[in-house]
LUMFI-496487 format. One line per 5 residues: number of its first residue (from 1); their letters; for each residue z negated, y, x of C-alpha. Coordinates in Angstrom, 1 decimal, always signed. Layout:
N
NUM) a) Z:Y:X ~ ... .
! end
This chain:
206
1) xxxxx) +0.0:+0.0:+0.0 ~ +1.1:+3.4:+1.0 ~ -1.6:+6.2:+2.2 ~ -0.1:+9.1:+1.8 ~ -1.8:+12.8:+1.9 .
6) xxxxx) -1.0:+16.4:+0.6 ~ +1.9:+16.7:+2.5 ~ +3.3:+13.1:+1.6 ~ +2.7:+11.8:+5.1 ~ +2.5:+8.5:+5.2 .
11) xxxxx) -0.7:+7.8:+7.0 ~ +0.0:+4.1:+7.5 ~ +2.5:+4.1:+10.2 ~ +1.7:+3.1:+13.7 ~ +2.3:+6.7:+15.7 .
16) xxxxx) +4.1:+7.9:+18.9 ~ +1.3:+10.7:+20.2 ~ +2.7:+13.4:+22.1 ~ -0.3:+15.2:+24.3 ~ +0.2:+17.9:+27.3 .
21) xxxxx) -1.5:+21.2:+28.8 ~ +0.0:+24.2:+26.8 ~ +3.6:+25.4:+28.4 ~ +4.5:+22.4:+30.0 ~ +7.6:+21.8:+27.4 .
26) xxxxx) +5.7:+19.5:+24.6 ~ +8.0:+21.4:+21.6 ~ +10.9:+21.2:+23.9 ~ +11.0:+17.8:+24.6 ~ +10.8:+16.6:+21.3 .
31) xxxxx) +13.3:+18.9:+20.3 ~ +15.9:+17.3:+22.0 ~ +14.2:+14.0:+21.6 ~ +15.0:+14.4:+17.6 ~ +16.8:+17.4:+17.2 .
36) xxxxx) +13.9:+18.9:+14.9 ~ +12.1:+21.9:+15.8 ~ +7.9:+21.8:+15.8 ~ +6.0:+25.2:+14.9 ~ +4.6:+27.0:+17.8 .
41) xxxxx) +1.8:+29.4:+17.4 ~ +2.5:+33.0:+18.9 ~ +0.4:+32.6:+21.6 ~ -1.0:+29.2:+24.2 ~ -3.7:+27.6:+21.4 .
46) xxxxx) -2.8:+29.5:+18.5 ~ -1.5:+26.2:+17.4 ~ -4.7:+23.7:+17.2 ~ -3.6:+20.7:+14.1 ~ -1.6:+18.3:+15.0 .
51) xxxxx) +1.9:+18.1:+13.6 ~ +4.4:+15.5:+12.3 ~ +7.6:+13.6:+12.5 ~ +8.6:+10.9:+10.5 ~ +10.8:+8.6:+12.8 .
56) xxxxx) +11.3:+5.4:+10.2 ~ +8.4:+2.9:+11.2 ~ +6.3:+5.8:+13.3 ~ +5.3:+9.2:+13.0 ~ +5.5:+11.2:+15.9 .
61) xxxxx) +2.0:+13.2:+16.6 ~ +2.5:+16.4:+18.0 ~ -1.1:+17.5:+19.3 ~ -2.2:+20.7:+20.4 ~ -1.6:+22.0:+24.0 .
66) xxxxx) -5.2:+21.9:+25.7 ~ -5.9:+23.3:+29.2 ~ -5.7:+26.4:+30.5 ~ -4.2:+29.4:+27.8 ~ -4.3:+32.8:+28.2 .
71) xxxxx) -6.7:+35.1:+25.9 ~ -8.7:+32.3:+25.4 ~ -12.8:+32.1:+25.9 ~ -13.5:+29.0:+27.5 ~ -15.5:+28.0:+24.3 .
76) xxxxx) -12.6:+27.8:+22.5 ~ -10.6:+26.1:+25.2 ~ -13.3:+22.9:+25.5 ~ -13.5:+22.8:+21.8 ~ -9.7:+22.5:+21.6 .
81) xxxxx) -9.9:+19.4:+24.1 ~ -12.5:+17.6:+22.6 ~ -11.1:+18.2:+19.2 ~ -7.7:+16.3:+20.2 ~ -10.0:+13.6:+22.3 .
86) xxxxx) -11.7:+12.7:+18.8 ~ -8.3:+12.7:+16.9 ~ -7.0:+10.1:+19.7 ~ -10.3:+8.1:+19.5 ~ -9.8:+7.8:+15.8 .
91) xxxxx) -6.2:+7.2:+15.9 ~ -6.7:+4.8:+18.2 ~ -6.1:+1.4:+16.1 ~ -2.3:+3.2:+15.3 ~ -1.2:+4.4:+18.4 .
96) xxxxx) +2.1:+2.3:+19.4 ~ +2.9:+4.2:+22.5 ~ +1.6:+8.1:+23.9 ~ +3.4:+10.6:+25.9 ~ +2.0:+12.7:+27.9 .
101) xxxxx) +3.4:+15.9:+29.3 ~ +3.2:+18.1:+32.4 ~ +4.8:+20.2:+34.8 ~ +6.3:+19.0:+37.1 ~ +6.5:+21.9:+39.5 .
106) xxxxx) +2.9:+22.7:+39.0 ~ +1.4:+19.5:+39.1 ~ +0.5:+19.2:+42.6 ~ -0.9:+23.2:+42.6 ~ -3.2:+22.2:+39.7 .
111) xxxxx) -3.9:+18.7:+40.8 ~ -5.5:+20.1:+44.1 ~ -7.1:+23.3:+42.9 ~ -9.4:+21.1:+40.3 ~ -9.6:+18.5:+43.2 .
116) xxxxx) -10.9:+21.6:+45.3 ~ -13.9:+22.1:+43.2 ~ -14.9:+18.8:+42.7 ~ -13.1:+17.8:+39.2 ~ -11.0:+15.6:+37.8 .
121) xxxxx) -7.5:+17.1:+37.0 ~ -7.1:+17.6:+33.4 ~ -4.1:+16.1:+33.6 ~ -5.4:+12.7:+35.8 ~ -8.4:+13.1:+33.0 .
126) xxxxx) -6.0:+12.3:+30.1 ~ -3.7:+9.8:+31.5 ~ -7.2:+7.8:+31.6 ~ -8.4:+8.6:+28.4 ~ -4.4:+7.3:+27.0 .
131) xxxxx) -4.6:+4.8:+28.7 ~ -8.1:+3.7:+27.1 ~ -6.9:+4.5:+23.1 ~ -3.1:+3.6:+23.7 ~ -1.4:+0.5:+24.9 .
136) xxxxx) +1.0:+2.1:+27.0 ~ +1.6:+5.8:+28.5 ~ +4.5:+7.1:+29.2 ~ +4.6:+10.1:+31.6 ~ +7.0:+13.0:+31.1 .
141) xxxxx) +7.9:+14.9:+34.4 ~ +8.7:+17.7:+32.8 ~ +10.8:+21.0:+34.3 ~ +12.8:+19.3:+36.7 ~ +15.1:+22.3:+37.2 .
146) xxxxx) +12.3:+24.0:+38.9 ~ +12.4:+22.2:+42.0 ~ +15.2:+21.0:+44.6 ~ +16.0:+17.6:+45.2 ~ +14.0:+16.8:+47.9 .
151) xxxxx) +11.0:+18.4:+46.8 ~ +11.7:+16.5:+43.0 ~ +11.1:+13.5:+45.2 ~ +8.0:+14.3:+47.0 ~ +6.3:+15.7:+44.3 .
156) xxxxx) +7.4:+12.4:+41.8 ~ +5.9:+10.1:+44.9 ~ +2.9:+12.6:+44.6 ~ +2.5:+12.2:+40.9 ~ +3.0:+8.6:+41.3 .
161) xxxxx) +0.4:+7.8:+43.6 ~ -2.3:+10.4:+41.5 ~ -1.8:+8.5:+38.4 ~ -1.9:+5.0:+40.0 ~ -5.4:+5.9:+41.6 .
166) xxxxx) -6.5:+6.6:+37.8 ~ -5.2:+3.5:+36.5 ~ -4.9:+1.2:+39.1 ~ -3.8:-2.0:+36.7 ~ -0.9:-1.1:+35.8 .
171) xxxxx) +2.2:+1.3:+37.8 ~ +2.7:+4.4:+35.8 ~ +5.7:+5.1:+34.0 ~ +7.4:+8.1:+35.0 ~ +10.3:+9.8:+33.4 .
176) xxxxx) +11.8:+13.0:+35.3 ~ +13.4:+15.6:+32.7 ~ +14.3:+18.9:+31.9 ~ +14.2:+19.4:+28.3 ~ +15.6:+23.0:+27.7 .
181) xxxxx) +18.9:+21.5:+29.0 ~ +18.1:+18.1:+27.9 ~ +18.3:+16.2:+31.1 ~ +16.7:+13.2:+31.1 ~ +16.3:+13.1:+27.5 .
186) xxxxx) +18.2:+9.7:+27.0 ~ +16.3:+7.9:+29.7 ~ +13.1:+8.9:+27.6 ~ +14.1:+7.7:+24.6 ~ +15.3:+4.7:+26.3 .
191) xxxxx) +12.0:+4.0:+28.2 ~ +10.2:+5.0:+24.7 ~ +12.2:+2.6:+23.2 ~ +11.6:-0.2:+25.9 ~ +8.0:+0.3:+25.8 .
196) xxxxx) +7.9:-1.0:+22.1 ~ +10.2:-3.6:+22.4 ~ +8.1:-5.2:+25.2 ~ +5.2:-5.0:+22.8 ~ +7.2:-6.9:+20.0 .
201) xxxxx) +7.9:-3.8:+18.4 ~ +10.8:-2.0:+16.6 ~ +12.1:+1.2:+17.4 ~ +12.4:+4.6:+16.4 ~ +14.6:+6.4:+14.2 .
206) x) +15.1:+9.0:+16.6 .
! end
């Protein structure tokens, strides 16, 4: 039996979570993912339900950006994060696959100026929290165009070896893109697409 709410979503369908820091291309990438355009708030945070997609057998979860945003209080910023990290918890049963954002070109910068003062990485922090509630994480290497070839690869080998220190079972999966010009953007929903065949299920209606 269908569970649907005020907005006729059905609430029964496993989901496809889509999580990152605010400006790292979350509404972009699904964009060109589905050709349907998310609402984003004015400003970083303005933004703070989640949003869906109905893709056939899923809905796609758009969260809210967490992390940094600009003209924020720091108050608002925590409660923000913990407010997504009890919607995942809770979702947790559903979740078929998440997707997890970042910037490329600013990973490493971040990565060591939280490292710097003694904490975990926000972004490190929520690839282990996905891969707790979620049987699979995808990473999205967002902003591509930002860097030159060589420097793509060092900071990919980089991101590679941070997320295998979090999660050392398994080898993360990394997908390199640049959504505003939708590089990359079938290899995603290829790998997407992969992901839930390997776990004996069907895919997307992209």
């Amino acid at each position: 039996m269908q569970e649907r709410d005020h907005s006729g979503i059905d609430r029964t369908k496993k989901l496809i979570v889509f999580v990152g820091r605010s400006n790292v291309g979350k509404s972009s990438t699904i964009r060109a993912l589905t050709g349907k355009r998310v609402r984003v708030g004015k400003k970083p945070g303005s933004t703070r339900r989640e949003q869906f997609i109905d893709l056939g057998a899923y809905l796609l979860a758009d969260m809210a950006g967490f992390g940094h945003m600009a003209g924020q209080s720091k108050e608002f910023i925590e409660e923000t994060k913990t407010a997504i990290v009890h919607r995942l918890e809770e979702w947790s049963p559903k979740i078929a696959v998440s997707v997890l954002i970042l910037d490329i070109s600013l990973f490493r910068i971040l990565y060591e100026r939280w490292d710097n003062r003694g904490e975990i990485p926000i972004d490190i922090e929520f690839y282990g929290f996905l891969s707790e509630v979620s049987p699979r994480v995808v990473i999205v290497a967002n902003k591509i165009d930002k860097l030159k070839k060589k420097q793509l690869d060092d900071e990919l080998q980089f991101l590679r070896e941070r997320m295998l220190e979090a999660v050392s079972h398994q080898e993360p999966i990394i997908v390199p893109t640049c959504a505003k010009k939708r590089v990359g953007t079938d290899q995603l929903k290829q790998t997407i697409n992969d992901v839930l065949k390997a776990g004996g299920l069907k895919r997307p209606e992209w």
